[in-house]
TIVO-2410 file (N, C-alpha, C; in nm, 3 decimals):
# residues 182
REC num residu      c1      c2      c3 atome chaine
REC   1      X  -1.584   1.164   0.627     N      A
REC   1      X  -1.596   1.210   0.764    CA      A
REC   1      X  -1.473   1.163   0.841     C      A
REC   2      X  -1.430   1.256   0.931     N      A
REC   2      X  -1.285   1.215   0.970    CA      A
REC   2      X  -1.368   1.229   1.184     C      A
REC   3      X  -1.374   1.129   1.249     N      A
REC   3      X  -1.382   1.175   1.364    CA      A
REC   3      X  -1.318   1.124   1.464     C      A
REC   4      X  -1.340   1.215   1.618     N      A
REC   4      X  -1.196   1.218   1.652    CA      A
REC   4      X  -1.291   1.118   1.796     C      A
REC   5      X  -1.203   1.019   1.860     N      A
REC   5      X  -1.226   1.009   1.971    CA      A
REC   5      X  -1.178   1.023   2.059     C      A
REC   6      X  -1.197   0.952   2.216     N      A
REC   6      X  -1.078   1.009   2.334    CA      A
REC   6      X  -1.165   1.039   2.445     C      A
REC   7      X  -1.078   1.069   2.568     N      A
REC   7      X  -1.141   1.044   2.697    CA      A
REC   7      X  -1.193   1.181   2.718     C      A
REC   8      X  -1.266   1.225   2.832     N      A
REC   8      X  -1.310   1.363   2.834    CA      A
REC   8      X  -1.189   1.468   2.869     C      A
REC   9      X  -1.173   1.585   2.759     N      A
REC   9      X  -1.071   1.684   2.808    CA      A
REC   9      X  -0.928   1.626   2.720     C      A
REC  10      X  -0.912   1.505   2.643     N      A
REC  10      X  -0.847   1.522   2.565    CA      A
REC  10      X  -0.825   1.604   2.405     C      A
REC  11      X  -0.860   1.674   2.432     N      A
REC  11      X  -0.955   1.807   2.300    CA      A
REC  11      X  -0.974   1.781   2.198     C      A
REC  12      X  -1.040   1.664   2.197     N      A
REC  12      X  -1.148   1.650   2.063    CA      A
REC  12      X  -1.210   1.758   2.023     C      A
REC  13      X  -1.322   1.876   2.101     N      A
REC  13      X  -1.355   1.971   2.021    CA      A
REC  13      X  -1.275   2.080   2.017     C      A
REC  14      X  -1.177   2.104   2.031     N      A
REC  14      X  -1.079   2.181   2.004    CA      A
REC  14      X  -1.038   2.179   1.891     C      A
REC  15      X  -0.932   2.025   1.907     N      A
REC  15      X  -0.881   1.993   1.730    CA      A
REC  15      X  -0.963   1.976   1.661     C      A
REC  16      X  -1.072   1.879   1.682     N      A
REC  16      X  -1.174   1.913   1.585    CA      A
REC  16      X  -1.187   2.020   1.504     C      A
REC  17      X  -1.243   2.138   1.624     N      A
REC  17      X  -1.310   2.253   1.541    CA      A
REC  17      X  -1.165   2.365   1.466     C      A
REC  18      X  -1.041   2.322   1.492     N      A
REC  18      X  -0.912   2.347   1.399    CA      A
REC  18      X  -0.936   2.280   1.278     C      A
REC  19      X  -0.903   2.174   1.290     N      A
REC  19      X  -0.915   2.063   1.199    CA      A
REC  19      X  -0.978   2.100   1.048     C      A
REC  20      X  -1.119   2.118   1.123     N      A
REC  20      X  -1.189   2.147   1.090    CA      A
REC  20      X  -1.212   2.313   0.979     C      A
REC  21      X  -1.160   2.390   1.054     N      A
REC  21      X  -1.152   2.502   0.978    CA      A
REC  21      X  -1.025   2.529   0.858     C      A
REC  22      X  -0.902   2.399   0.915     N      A
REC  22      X  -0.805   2.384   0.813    CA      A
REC  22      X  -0.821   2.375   0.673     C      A
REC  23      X  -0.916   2.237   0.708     N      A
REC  23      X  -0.972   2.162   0.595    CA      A
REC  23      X  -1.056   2.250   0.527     C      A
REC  24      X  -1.151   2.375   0.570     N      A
REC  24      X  -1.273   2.426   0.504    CA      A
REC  24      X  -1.414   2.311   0.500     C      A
REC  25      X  -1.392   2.228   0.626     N      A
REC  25      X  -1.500   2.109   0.616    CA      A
REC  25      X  -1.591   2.182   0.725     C      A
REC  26      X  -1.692   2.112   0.736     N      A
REC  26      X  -1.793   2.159   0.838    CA      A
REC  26      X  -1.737   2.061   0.997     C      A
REC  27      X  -1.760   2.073   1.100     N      A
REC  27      X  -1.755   2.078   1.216    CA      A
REC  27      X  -1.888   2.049   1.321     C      A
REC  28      X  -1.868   1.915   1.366     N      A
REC  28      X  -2.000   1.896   1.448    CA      A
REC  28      X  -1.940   1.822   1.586     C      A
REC  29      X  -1.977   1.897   1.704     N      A
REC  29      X  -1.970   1.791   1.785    CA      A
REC  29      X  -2.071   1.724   1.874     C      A
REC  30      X  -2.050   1.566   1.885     N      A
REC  30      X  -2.189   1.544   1.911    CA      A
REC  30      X  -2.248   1.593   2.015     C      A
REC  31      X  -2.178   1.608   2.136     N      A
REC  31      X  -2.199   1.656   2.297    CA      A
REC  31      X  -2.337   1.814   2.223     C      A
REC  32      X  -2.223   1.834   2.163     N      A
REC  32      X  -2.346   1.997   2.117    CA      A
REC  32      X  -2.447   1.982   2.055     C      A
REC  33      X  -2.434   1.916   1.959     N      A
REC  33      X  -2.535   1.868   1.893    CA      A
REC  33      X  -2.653   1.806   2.008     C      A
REC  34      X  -2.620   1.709   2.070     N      A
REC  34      X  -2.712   1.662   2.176    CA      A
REC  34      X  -2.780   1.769   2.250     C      A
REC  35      X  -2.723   1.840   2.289     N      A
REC  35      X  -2.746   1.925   2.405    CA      A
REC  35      X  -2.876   2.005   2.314     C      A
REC  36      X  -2.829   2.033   2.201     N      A
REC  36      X  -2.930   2.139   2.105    CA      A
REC  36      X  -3.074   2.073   2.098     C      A
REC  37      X  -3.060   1.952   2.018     N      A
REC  37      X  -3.180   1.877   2.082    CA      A
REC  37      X  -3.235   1.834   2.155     C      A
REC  38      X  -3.193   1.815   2.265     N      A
REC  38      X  -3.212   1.802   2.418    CA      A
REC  38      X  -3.321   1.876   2.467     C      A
REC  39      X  -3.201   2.024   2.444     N      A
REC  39      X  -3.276   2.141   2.459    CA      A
REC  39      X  -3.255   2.203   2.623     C      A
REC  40      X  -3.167   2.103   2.680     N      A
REC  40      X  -3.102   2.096   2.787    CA      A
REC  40      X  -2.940   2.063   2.798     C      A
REC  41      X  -2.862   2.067   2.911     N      A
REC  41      X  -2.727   2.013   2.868    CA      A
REC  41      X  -2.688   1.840   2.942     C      A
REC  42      X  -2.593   1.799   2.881     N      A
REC  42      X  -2.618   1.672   2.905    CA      A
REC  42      X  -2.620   1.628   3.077     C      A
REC  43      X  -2.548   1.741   3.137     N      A
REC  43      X  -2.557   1.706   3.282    CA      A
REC  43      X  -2.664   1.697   3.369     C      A
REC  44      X  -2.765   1.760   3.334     N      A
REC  44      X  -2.867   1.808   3.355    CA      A
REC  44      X  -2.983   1.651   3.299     C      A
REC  45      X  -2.954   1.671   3.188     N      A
REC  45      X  -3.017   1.513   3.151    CA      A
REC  45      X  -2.967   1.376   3.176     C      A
REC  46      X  -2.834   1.373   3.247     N      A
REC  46      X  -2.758   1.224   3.316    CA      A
REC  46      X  -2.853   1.263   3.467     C      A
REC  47      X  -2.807   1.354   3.489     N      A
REC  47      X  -2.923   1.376   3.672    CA      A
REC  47      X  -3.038   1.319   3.644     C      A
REC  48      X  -3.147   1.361   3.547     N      A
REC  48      X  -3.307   1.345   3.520    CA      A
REC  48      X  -3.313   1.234   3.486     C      A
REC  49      X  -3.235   1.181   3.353     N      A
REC  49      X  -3.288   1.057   3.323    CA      A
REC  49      X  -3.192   0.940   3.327     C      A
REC  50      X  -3.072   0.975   3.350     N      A
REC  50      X  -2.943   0.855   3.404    CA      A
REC  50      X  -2.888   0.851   3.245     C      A
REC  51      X  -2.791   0.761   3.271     N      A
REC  51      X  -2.730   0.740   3.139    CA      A
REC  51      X  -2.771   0.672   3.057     C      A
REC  52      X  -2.811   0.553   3.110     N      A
REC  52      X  -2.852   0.499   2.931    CA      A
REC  52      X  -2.966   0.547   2.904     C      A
REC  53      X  -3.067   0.662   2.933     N      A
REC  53      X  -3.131   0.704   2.834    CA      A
REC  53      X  -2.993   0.849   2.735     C      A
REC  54      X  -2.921   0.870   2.805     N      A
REC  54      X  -2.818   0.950   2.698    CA      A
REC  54      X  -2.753   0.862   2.628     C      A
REC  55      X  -2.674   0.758   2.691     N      A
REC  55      X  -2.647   0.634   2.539    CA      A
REC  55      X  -2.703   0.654   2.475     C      A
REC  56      X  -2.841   0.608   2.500     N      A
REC  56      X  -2.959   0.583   2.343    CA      A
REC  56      X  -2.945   0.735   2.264     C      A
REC  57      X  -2.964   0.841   2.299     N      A
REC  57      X  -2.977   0.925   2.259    CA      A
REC  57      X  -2.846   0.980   2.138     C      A
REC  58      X  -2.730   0.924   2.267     N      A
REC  58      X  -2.594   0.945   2.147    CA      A
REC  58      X  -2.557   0.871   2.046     C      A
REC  59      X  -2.629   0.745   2.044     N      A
REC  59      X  -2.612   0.635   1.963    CA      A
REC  59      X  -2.740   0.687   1.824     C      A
REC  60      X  -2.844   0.768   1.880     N      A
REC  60      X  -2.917   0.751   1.737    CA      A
REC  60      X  -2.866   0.908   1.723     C      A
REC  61      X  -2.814   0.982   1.761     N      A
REC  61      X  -2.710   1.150   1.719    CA      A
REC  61      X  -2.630   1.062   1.578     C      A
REC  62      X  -2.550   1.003   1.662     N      A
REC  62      X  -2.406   0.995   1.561    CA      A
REC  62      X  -2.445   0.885   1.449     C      A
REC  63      X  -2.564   0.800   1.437     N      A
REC  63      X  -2.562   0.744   1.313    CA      A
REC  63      X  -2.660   0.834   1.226     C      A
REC  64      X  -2.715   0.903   1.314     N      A
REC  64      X  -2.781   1.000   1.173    CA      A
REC  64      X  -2.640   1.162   1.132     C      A
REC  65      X  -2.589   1.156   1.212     N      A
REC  65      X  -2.461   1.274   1.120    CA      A
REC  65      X  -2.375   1.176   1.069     C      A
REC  66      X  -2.344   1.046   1.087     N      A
REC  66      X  -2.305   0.944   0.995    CA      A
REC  66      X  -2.313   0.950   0.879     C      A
REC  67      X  -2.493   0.911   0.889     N      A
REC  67      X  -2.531   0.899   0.760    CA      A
REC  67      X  -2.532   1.058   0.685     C      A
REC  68      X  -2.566   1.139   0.686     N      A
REC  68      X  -2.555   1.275   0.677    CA      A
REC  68      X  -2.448   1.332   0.635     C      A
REC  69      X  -2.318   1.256   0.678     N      A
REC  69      X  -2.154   1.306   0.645    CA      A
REC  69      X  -2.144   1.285   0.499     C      A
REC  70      X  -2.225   1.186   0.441     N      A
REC  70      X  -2.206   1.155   0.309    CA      A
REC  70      X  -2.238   1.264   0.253     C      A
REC  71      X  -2.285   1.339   0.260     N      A
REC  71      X  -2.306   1.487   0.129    CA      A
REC  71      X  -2.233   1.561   0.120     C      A
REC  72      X  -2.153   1.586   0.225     N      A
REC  72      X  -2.052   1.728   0.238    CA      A
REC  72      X  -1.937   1.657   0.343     C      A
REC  73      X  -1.828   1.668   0.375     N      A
REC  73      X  -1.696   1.641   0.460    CA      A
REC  73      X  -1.741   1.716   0.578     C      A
REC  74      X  -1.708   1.643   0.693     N      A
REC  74      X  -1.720   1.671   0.830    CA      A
REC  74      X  -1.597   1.592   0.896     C      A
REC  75      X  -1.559   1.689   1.006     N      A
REC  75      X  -1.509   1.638   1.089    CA      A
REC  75      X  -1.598   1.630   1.242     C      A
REC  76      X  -1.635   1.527   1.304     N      A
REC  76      X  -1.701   1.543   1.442    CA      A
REC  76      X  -1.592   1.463   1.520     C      A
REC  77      X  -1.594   1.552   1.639     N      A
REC  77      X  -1.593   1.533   1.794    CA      A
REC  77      X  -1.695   1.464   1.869     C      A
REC  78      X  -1.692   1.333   1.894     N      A
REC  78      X  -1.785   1.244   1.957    CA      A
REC  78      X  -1.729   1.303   2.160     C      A
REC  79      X  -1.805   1.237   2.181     N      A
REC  79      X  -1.845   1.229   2.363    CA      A
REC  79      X  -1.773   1.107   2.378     C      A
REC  80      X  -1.672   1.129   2.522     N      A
REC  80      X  -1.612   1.044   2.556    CA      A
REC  80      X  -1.604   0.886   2.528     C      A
REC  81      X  -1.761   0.870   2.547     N      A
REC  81      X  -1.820   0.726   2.618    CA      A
REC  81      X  -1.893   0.700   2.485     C      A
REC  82      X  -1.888   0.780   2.359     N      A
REC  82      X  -1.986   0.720   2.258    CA      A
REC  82      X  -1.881   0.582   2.216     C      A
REC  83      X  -1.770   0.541   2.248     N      A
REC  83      X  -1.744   0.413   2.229    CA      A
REC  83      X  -1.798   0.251   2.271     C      A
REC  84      X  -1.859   0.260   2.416     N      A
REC  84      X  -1.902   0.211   2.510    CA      A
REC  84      X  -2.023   0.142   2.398     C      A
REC  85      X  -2.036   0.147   2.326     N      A
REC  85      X  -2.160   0.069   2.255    CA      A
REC  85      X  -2.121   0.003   2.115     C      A
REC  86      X  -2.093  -0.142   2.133     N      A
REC  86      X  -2.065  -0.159   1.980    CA      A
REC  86      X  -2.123  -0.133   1.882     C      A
REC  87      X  -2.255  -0.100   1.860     N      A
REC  87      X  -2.309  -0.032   1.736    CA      A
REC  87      X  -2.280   0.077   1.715     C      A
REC  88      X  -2.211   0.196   1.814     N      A
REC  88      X  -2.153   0.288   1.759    CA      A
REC  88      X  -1.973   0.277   1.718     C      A
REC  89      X  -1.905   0.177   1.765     N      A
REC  89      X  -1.793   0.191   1.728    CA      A
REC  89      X  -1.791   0.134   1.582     C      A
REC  90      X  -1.915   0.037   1.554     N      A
REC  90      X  -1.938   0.031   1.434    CA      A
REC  90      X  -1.958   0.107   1.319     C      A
REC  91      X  -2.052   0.203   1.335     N      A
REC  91      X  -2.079   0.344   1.257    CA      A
REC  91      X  -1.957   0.398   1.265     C      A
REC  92      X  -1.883   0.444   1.338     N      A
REC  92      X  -1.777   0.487   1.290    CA      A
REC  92      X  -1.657   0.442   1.237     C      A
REC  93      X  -1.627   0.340   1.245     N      A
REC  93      X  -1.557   0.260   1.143    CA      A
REC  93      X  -1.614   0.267   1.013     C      A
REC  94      X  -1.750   0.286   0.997     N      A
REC  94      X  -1.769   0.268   0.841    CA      A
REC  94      X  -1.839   0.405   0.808     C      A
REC  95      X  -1.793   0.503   0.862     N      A
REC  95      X  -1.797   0.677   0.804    CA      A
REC  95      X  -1.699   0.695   0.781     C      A
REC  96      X  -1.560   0.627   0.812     N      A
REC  96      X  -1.456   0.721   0.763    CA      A
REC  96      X  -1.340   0.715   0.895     C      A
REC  97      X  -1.208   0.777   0.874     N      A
REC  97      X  -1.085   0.747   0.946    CA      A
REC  97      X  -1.140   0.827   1.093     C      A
REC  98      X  -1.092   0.720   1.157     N      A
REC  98      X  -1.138   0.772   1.348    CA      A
REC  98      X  -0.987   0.775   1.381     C      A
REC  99      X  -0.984   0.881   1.489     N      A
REC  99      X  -0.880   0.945   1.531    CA      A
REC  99      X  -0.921   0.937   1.664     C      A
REC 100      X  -0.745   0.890   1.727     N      A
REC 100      X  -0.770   0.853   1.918    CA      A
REC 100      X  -0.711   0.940   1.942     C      A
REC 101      X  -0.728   1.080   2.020     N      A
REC 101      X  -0.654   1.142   2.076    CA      A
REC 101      X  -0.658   1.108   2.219     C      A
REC 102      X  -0.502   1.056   2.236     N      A
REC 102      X  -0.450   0.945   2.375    CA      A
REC 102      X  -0.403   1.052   2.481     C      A
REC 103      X  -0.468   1.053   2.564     N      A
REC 103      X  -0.375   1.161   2.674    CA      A
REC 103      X  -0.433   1.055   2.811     C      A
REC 104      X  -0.321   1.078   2.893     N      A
REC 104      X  -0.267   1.022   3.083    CA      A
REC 104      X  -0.363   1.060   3.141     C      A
REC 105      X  -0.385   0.963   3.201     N      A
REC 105      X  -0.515   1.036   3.325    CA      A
REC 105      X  -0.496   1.155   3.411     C      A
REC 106      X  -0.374   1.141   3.418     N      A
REC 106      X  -0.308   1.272   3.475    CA      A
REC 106      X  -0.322   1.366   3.437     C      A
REC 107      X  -0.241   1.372   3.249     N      A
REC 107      X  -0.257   1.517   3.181    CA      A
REC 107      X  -0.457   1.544   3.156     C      A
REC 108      X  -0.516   1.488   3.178     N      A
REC 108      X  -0.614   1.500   3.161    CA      A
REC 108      X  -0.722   1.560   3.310     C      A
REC 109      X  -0.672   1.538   3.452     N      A
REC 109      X  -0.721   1.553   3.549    CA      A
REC 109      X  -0.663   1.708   3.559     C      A
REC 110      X  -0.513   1.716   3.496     N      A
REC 110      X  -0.463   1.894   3.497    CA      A
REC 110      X  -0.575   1.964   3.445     C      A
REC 111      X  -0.594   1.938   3.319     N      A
REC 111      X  -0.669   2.016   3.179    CA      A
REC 111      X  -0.817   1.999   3.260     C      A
REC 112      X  -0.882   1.911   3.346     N      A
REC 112      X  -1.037   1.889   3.348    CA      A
REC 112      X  -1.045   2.003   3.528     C      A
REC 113      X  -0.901   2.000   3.589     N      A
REC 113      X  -0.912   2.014   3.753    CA      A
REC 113      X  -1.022   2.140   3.795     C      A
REC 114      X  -1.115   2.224   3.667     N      A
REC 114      X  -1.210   2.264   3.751    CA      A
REC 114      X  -1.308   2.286   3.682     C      A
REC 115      X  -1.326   2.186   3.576     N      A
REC 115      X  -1.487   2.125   3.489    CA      A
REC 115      X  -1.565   2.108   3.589     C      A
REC 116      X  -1.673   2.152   3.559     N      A
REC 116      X  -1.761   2.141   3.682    CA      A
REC 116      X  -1.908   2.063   3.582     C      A
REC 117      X  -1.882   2.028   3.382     N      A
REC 117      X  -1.984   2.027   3.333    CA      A
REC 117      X  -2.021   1.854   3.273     C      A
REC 118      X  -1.881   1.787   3.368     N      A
REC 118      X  -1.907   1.671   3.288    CA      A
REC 118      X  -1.929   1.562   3.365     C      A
REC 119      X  -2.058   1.463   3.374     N      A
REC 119      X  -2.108   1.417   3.475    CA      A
REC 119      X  -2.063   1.291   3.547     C      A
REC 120      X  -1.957   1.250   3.438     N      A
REC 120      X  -1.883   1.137   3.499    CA      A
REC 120      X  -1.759   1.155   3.586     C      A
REC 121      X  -1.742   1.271   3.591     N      A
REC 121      X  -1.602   1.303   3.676    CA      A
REC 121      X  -1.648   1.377   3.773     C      A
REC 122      X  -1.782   1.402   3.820     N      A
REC 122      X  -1.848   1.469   3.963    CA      A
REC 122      X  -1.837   1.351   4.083     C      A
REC 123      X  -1.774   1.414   4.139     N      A
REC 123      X  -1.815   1.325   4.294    CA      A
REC 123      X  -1.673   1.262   4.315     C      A
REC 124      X  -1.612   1.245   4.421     N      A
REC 124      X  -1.485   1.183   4.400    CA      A
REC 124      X  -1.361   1.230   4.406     C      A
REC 125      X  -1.279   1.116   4.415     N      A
REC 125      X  -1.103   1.212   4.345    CA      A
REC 125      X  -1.141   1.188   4.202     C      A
REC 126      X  -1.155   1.254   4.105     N      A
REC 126      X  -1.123   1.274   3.939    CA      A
REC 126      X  -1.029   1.228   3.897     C      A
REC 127      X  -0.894   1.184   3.956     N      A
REC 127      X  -0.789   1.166   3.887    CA      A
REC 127      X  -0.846   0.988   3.911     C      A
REC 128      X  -0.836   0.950   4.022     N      A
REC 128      X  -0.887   0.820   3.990    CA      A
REC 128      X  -1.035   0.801   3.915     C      A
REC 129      X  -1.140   0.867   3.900     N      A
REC 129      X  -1.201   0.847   3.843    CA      A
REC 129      X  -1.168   0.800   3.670     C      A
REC 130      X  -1.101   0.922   3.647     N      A
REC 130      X  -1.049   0.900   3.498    CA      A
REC 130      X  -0.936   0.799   3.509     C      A
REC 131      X  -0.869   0.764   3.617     N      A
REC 131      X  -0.814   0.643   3.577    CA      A
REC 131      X  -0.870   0.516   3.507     C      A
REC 132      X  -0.967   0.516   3.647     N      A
REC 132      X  -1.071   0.397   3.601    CA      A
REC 132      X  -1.161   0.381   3.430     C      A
REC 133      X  -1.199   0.521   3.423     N      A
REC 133      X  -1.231   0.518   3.288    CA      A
REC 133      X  -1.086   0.487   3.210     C      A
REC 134      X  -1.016   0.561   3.197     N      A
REC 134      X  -0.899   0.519   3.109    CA      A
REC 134      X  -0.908   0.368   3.070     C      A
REC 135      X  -0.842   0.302   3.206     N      A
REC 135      X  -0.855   0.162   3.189    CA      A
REC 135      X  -1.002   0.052   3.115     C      A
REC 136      X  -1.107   0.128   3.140     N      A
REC 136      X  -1.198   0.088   3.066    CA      A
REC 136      X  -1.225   0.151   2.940     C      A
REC 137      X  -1.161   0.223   2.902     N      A
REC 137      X  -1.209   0.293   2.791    CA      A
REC 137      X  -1.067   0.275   2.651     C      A
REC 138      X  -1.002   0.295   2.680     N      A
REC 138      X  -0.858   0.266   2.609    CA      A
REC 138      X  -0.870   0.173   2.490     C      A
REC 139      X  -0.876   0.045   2.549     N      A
REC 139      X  -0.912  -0.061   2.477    CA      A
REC 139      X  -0.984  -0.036   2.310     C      A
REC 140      X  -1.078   0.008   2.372     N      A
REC 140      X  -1.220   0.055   2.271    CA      A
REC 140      X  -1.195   0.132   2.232     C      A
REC 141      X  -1.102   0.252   2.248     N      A
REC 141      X  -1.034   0.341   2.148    CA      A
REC 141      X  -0.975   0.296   2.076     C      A
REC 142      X  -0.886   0.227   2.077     N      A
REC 142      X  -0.752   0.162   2.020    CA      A
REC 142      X  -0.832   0.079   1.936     C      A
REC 143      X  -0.902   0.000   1.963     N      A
REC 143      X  -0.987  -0.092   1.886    CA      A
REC 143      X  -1.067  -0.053   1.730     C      A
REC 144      X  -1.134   0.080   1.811     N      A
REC 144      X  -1.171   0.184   1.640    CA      A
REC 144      X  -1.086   0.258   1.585     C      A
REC 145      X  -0.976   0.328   1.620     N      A
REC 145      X  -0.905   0.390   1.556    CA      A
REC 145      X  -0.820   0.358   1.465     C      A
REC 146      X  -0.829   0.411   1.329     N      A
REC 146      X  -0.753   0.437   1.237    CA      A
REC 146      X  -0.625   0.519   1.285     C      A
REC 147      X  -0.601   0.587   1.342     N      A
REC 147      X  -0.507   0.700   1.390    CA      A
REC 147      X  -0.521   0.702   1.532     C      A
REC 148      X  -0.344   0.688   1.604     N      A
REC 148      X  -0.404   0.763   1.742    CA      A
REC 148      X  -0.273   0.896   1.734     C      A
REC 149      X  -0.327   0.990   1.794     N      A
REC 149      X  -0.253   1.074   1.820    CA      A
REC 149      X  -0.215   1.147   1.980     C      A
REC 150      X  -0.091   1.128   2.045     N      A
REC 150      X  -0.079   1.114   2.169    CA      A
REC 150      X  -0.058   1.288   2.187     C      A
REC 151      X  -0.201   1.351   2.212     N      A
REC 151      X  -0.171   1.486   2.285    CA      A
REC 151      X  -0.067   1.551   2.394     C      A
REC 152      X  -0.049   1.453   2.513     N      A
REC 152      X   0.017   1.463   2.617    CA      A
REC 152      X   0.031   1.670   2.646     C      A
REC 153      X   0.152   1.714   2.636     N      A
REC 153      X   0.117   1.867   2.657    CA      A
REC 153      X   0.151   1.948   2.542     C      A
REC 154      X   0.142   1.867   2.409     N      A
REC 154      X   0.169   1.975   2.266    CA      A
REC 154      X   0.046   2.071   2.270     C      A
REC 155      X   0.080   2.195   2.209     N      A
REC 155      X   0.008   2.295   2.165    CA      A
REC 155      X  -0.128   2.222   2.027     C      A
REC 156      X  -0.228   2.345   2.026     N      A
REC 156      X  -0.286   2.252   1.937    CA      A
REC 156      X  -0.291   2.294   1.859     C      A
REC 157      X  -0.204   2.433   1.789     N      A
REC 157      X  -0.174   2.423   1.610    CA      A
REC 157      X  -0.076   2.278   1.576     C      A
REC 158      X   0.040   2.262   1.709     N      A
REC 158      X   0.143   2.148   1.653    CA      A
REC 158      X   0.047   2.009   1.672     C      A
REC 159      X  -0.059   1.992   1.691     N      A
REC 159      X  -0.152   1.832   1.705    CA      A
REC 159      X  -0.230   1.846   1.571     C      A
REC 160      X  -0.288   1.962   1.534     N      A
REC 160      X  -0.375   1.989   1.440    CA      A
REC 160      X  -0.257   1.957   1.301     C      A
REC 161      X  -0.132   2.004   1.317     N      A
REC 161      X  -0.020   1.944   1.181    CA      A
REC 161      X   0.001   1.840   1.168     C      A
REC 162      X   0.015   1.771   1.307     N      A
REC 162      X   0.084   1.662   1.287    CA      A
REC 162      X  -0.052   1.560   1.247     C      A
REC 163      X  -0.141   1.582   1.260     N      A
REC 163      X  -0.287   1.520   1.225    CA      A
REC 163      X  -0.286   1.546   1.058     C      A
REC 164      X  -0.272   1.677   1.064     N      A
REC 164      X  -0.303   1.726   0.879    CA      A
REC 164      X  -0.179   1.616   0.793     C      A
REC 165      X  -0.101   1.612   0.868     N      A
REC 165      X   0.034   1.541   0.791    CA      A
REC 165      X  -0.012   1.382   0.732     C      A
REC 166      X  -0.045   1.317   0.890     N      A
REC 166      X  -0.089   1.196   0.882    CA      A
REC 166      X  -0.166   1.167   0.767     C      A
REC 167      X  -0.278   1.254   0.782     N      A
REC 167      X  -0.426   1.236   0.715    CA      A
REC 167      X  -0.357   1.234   0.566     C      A
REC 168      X  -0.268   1.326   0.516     N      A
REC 168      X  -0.213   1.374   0.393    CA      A
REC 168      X  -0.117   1.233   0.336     C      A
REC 169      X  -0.032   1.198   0.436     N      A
REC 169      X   0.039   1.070   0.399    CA      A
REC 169      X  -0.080   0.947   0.353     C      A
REC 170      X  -0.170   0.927   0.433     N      A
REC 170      X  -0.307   0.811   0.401    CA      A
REC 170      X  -0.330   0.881   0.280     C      A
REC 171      X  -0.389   0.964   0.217     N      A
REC 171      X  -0.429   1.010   0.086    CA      A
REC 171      X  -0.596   1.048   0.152     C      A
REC 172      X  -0.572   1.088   0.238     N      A
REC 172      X  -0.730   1.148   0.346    CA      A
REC 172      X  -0.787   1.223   0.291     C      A
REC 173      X  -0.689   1.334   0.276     N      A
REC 173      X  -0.713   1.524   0.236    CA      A
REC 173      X  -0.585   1.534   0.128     C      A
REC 174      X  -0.631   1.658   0.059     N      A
REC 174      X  -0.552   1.660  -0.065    CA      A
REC 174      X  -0.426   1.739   0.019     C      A
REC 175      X  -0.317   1.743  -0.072     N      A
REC 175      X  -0.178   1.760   0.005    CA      A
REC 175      X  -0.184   1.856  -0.010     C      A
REC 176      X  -0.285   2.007  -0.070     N      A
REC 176      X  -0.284   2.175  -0.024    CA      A
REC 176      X  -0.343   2.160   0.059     C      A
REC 177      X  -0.436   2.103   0.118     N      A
REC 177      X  -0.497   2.142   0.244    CA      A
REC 177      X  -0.364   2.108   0.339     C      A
REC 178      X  -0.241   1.994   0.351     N      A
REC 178      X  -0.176   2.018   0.453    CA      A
REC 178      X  -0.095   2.063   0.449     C      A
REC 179      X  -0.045   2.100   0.635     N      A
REC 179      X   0.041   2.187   0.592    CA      A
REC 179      X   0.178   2.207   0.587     C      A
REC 180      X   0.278   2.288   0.506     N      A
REC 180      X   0.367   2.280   0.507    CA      A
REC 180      X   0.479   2.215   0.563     C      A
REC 181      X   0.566   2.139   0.498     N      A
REC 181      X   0.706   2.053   0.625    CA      A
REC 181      X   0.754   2.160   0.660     C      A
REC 182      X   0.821   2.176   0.771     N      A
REC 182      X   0.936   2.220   0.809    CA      A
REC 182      X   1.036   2.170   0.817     C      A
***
């Protein structure tokens, strides 16, 4: 299992779901996944029931596709804040190489400036909001990651290569799945 972390709007399910189709692996992200079981979306359930009943909820998501990754290769896209809990930065350290995709609070307030779906950046200036997360959240990226990869404003076939490359140099993915030097 290869998964990716990072602040909200740094495109975890984006590259992911590239990544993902590069490889011919399956593709999960947890935010969706949640939401499916939910049966609602998560904004909707941070309003009703606050956050740490969604912690709990994301914390027992990602150790059961954890455990689950073992049968078949996945790449997942976790939720911003599934770091925020050391038992999950734990699980993912021991599924497999975690990936930080690092982007500026800035390039990230461009890419988010009219999300209207994610509940930690409602209310407020956003750019300081995600500062503040940044600064709290960074750390704990850096801390689980095997890989960081600094998005800033690359395209995301050139993030999805330069990821396939990495992964290919570690001995991750076999060297046909990546792709070609130039």
């Amino acid at each position: 299992m290869i998964s990716l972390v990072g602040m909200p709007g740094s495109g975890k399910s984006t590259i992911g779901r590239q990544l993902a189709r590069e490889l011919g692996w399956r593709f999960v992200d947890t935010d969706g996944e949640i939401e499916r079981r939910l049966g609602e979306s998560i904004r909707v359930h941070f309003e009703r029931m606050g956050e740490g009943s969604f912690r709990a909820i994301e914390s027992a998501t990602l150790a059961e596709l954890a455990q689950a990754a073992g049968a078949a290769p996945l790449v997942m896209a976790t939720g911003g804040g599934v770091v925020l809990r050391e038992a999950n930065r734990a699980v993912l350290r021991a599924a497999g190489p975690v990936v930080y995709l690092r982007s500026s609070p800035e390039d990230l307030a461009r890419r988010l400036r009219n999300d209207q779906q994610r509940p930690l950046l409602q209310g407020g200036d956003p750019l300081t909001r995600l500062r503040n997360l940044y600064r709290e959240r960074d750390p704990l990226y850096r801390e689980v990651a095997s890989y960081t990869l600094d998005t800033g404003r690359s395209s995301v076939p050139t993030l999805v290569r330069l990821l396939l490359s990495q992964l290919e140099l570690a001995g991750l993915v076999p060297a046909d799945r990546a792709p070609p030097r130039r």
